[in-house]
C-alpha positions in Angstrom: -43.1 2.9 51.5 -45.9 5.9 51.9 -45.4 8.4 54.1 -48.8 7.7 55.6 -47.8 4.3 56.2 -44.3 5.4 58.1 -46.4 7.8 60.4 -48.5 5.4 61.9 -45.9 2.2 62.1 -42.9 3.9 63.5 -41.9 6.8 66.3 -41.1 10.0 65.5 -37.4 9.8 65.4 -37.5 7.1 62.9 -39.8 8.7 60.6 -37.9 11.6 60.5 -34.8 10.0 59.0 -37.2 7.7 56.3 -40.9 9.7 55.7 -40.1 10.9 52.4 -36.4 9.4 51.7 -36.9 6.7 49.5 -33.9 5.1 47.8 -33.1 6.6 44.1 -35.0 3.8 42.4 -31.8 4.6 39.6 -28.8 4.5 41.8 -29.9 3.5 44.9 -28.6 6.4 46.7 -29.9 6.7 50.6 -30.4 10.4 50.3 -32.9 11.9 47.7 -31.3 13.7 44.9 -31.1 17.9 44.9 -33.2 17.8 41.7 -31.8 20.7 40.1 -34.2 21.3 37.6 -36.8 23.7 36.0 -38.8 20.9 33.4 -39.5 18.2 32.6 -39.1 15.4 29.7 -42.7 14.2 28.8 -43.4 11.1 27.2 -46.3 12.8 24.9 -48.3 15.4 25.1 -50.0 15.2 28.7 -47.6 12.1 29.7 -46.0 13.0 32.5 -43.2 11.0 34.3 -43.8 11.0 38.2 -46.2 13.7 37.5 -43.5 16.4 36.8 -43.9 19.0 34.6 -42.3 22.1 36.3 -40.7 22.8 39.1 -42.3 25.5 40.3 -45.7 22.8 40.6 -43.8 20.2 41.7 -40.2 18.6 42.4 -38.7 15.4 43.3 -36.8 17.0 46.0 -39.8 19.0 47.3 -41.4 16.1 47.5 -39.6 14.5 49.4 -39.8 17.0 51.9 -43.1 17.6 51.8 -44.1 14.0 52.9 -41.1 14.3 55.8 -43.0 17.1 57.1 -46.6 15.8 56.7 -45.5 12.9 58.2 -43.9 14.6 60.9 -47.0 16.1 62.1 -49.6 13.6 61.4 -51.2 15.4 59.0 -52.8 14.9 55.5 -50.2 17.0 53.2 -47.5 19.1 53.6 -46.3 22.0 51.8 -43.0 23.8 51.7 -42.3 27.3 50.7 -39.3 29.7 50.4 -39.6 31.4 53.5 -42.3 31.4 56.8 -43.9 34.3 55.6 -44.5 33.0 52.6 -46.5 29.9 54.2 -48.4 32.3 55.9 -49.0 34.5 53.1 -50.0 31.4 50.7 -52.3 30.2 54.0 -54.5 33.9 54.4 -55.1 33.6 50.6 -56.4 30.9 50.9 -58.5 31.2 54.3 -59.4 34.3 53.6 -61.7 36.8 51.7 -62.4 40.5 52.2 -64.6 41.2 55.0 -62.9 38.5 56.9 -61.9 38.5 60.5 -58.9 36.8 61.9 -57.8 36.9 65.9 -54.0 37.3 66.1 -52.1 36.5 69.5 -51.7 39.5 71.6 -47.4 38.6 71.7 -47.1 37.3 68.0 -44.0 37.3 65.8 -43.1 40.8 64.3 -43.3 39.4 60.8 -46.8 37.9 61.6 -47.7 41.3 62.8 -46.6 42.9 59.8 -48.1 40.9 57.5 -51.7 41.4 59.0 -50.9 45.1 59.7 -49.4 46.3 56.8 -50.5 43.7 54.2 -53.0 41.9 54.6 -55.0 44.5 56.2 -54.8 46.5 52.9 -56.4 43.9 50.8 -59.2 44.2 53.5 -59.1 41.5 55.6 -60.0 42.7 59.8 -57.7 41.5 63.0 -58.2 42.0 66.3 -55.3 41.0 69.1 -56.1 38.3 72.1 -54.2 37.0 74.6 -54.7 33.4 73.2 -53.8 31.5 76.8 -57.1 33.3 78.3 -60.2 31.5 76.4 -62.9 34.0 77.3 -60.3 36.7 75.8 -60.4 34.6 72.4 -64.5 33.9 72.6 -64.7 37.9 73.3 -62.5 38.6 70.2 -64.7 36.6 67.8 -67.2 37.9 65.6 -69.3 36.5 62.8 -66.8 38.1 60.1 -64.0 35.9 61.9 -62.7 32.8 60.5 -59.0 31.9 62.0 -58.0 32.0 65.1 -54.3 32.5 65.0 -51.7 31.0 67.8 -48.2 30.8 68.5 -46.8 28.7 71.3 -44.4 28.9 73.1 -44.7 32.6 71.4 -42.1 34.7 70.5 -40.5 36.6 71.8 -42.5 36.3 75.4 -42.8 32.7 75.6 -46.8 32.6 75.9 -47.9 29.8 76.2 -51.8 28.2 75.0 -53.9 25.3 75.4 -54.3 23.8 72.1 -56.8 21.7 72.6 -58.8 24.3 74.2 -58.9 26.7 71.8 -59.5 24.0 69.5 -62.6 23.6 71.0 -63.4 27.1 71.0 -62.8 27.1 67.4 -64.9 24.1 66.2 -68.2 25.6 67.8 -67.8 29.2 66.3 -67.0 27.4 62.6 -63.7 28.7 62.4 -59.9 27.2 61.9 -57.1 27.1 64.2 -53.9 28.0 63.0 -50.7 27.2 65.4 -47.2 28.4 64.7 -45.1 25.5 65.9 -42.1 27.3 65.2 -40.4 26.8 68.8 -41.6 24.1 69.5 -41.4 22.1 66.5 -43.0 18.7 65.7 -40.6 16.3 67.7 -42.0 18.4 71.0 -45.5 19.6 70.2 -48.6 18.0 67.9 -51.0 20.7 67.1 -53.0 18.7 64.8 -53.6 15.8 67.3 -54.6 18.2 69.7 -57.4 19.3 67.0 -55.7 22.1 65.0 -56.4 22.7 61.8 -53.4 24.3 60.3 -49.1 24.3 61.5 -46.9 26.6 60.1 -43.6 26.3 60.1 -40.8 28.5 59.7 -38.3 25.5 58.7 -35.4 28.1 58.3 -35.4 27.7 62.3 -35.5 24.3 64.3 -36.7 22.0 61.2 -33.5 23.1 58.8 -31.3 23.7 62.4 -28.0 24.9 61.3 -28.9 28.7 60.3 -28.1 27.6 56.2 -31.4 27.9 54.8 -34.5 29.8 54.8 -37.9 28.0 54.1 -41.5 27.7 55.3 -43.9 24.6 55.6 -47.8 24.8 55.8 -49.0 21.0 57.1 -52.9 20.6 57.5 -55.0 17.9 59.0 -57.6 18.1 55.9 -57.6 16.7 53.0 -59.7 19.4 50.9 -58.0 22.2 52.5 -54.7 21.0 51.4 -55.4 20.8 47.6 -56.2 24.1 47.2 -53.1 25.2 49.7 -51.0 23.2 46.7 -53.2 25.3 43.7 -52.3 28.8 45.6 -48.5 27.4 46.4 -48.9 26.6 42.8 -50.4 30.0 41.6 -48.5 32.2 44.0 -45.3 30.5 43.6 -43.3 31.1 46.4 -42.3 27.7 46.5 -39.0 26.0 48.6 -36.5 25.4 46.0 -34.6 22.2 45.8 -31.0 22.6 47.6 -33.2 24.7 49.9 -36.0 21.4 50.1 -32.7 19.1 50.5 -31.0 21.6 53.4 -34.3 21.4 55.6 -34.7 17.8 55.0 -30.9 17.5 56.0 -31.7 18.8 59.3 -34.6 17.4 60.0 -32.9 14.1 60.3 -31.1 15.3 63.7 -34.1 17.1 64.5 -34.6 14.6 67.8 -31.6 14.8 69.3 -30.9 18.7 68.9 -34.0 19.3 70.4 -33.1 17.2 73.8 -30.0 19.1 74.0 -31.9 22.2 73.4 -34.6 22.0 75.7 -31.5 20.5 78.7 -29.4 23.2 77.6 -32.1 25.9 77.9 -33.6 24.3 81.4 -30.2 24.5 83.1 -29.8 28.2 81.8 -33.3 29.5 82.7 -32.3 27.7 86.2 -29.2 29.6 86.2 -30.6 33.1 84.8 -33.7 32.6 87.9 -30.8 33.1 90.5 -29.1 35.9 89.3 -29.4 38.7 90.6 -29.4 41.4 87.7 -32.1 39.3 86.1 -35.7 40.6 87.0 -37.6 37.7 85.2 -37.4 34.6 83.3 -39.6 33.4 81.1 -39.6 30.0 80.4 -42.4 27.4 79.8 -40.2 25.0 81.7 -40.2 26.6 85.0 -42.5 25.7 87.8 -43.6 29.5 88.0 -44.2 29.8 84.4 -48.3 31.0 84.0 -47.9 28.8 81.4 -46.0 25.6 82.7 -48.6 23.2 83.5 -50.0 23.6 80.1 -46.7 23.2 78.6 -45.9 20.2 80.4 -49.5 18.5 79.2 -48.7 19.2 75.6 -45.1 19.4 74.8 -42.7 16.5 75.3 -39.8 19.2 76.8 -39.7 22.8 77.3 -37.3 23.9 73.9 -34.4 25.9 73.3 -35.7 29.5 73.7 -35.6 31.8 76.6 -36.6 35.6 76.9 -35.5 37.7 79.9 -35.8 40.8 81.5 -32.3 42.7 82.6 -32.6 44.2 86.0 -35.2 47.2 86.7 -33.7 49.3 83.8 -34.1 49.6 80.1 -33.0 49.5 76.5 -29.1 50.6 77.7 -28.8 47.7 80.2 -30.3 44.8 78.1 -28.0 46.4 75.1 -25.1 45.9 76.9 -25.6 42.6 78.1 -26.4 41.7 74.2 -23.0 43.2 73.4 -21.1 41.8 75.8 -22.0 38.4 75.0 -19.3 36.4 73.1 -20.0 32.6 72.8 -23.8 33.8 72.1 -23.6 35.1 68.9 -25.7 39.0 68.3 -28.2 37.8 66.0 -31.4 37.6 64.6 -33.2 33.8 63.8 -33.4 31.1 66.2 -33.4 27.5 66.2 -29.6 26.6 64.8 -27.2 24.5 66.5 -25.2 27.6 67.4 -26.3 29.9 70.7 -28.2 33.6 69.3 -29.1 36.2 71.5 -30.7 39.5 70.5 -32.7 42.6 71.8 -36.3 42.2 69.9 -37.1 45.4 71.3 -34.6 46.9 68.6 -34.1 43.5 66.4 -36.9 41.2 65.5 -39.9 43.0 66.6 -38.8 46.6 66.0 -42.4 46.2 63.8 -44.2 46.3 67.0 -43.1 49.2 68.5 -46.1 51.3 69.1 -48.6 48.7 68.8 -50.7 46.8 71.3 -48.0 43.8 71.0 -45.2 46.4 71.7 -42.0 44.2 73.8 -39.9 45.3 76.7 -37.3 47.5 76.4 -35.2 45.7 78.7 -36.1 42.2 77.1 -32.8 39.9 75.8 -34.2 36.7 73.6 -32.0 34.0 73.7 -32.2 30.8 71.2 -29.8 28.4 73.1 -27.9 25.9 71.2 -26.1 23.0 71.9 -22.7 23.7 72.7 -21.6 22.7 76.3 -24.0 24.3 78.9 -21.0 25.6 81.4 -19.5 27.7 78.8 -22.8 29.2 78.1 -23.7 29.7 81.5 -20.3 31.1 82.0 -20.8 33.6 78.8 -24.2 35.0 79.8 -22.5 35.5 83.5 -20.0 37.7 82.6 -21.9 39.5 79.9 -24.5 40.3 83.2 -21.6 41.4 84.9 
């Protein structure tokens, strides 16, 4: 059975336990094989078996994954790579040229950040930063060079939050794509591509893999054409996933569903919790009423996830520091997305990167990526670590 033919017959939660898991046709085995292998035995010159030749273009396990995750977000081919950044990097190769123009979100990912500033912007491709949830901010910050409009929502770490469909419009009458980082939110809770998108990345290390065991990144697209030559600079590149790491993610993904209902209940109750206390200045999370961002959340994601940023009293760095060290149940950490509760100070953590720049964070920020151990104890935890 396709992949294609799962999507579009069964929910989501059943395609995510079967889009891509075929029985070994050998042994019959429920669970695709690691396929621990660089090459391939051909049958002649040029006669390939499956269409294998070497790992690094192709594997069975890969595979495997890479219709999960195409499948998962309704899209025309998926493609997984050894780490986020890697996705990304294989995507603005593709995409892009010198010259080019791409608008990045005005409260992305440090690592995104990097890459444009430090990277990609050497090779000579042009950014400018927008606050992607105001349209005319994004219409404003394109220019006939441009030709991505990059988003992340929820963002990290400030848990923006932008119309998809909007700026999908925005996109397709100034001829460009639309990128979305679905990270946070992952598939089972937000569909870019229905909502017009062009491109998800994933970072599967997080919510997709789910038990902080892997790292890995997944490009899927909605076209066709765009997606074969994503799969000739995967291919060329070759920062591909490899197969235990293909196998871990695909592992996870088969739980995907119900993690993420005990993630986004968890994380509700918690920002609930965090709104009423008193050394707590701000919450931000897409699932509360008073969230800029809330109503558009509500229209395009099935819950609310598992991450929560907030800001410690009227002070800085020292008093969000403390409450990070204080913490016992929520483990000091960088990531996000595992079944295990993280918290961490981006300020000084993830997006030390940013420091200095126009998408420079709080000093009195604290990120949290809930998990889904009992909610009491974690509410208990974060209440003595706020003293």
């Amino acid at each position: 059975m396709s992949h294609q033919h799962i999507s579009e017959q069964y929910n989501f939660e059943t395609r995510a336990i079967h889009a891509g898991n075929t029985a070994d046709p050998l042994t019959g085995a429920v669970v695709p094989p690691i396929y621990q292998v660089s090459t391939y035995k051909q049958d002649g010159v040029g006669g390939l078996r499956g269409g294998y030749e070497y790992s690094r273009s192709g594997n069975p396990t890969r595979t495997a994954l890479e219709e999960n995750l195409a499948a998962l977000e309704g899209g025309r081919r998926g493609l997984a790579f050894a780490s986020g950044l890697a996705a990304e990097d294989c995507l603005l190769r593709t995409l892009l040229s010198p010259g080019d123009h791409v608008v990045i979100p005005n409260d992305a990912y440090g690592g995104t950040f990097r890459l444009f500033a430090k990277v990609v912007s050497r090779w000579g491709v042009e950014w400018s930063v927008a606050d992607t949830s105001d349209p005319a901010a994004v219409r404003a910050a394109i220019t006939p060079r441009t030709k991505a409009i990059w988003v992340e929502t929820p963002s990290n770490p400030l848990l923006g939050i932008t119309d998809i469909a909007g700026l999908a419009g925005i996109a397709r009458a100034a001829g460009v794509k639309l990128v979305v980082d679905n990270t946070f939110a992952s598939p089972y809770l937000q569909q870019p591509l229905a909502l017009g998108a062009d491109v998800v990345v994933h970072s599967t290390t997080k919510y997709m893999g789910g038990h902080s065991d892997v790292v890995g990144g997944a490009l899927v697209v909605a076209d066709t054409e765009l997606g074969e030559e994503l799969a000739f600079h995967q291919n060329a590149m070759g920062a591909i996933a490899g197969p235990f790491d293909a196998w871990l993610v695909l592992r996870g993904i088969k739980t995907l569903a119900v993690r993420m209902d005990r993630h986004s209940e968890n994380a509700t109750r918690i920002a609930e919790m965090l709104e009423r206390h008193p050394r707590v200045s701000k919450v931000l999370y897409p699932g509360l009423p008073d969230h800029p961002g809330h109503e558009v959340a509500a229209k395009q994601m099935k819950a609310f996830g598992g991450m929560i940023s907030f800001l410690v009293g009227e002070g800085g760095e020292k008093e969000a520091v403390a409450v990070c060290d204080r913490a016992e149940l929520f483990t000091l950490g960088e990531s996000l997305g595992g079944v295990e509760s993280l918290i961490e100070h981006p300020g000084l953590m993830t997006h030390a990167s940013v420091a200095g720049s126009a998408l420079e964070v709080p000093a009195n920020l604290v990120r949290l990526s809930v998990g889904i151990e009992s909610a009491d104890d974690l509410m208990a935890d974060l209440k003595q670590a706020l003293g």
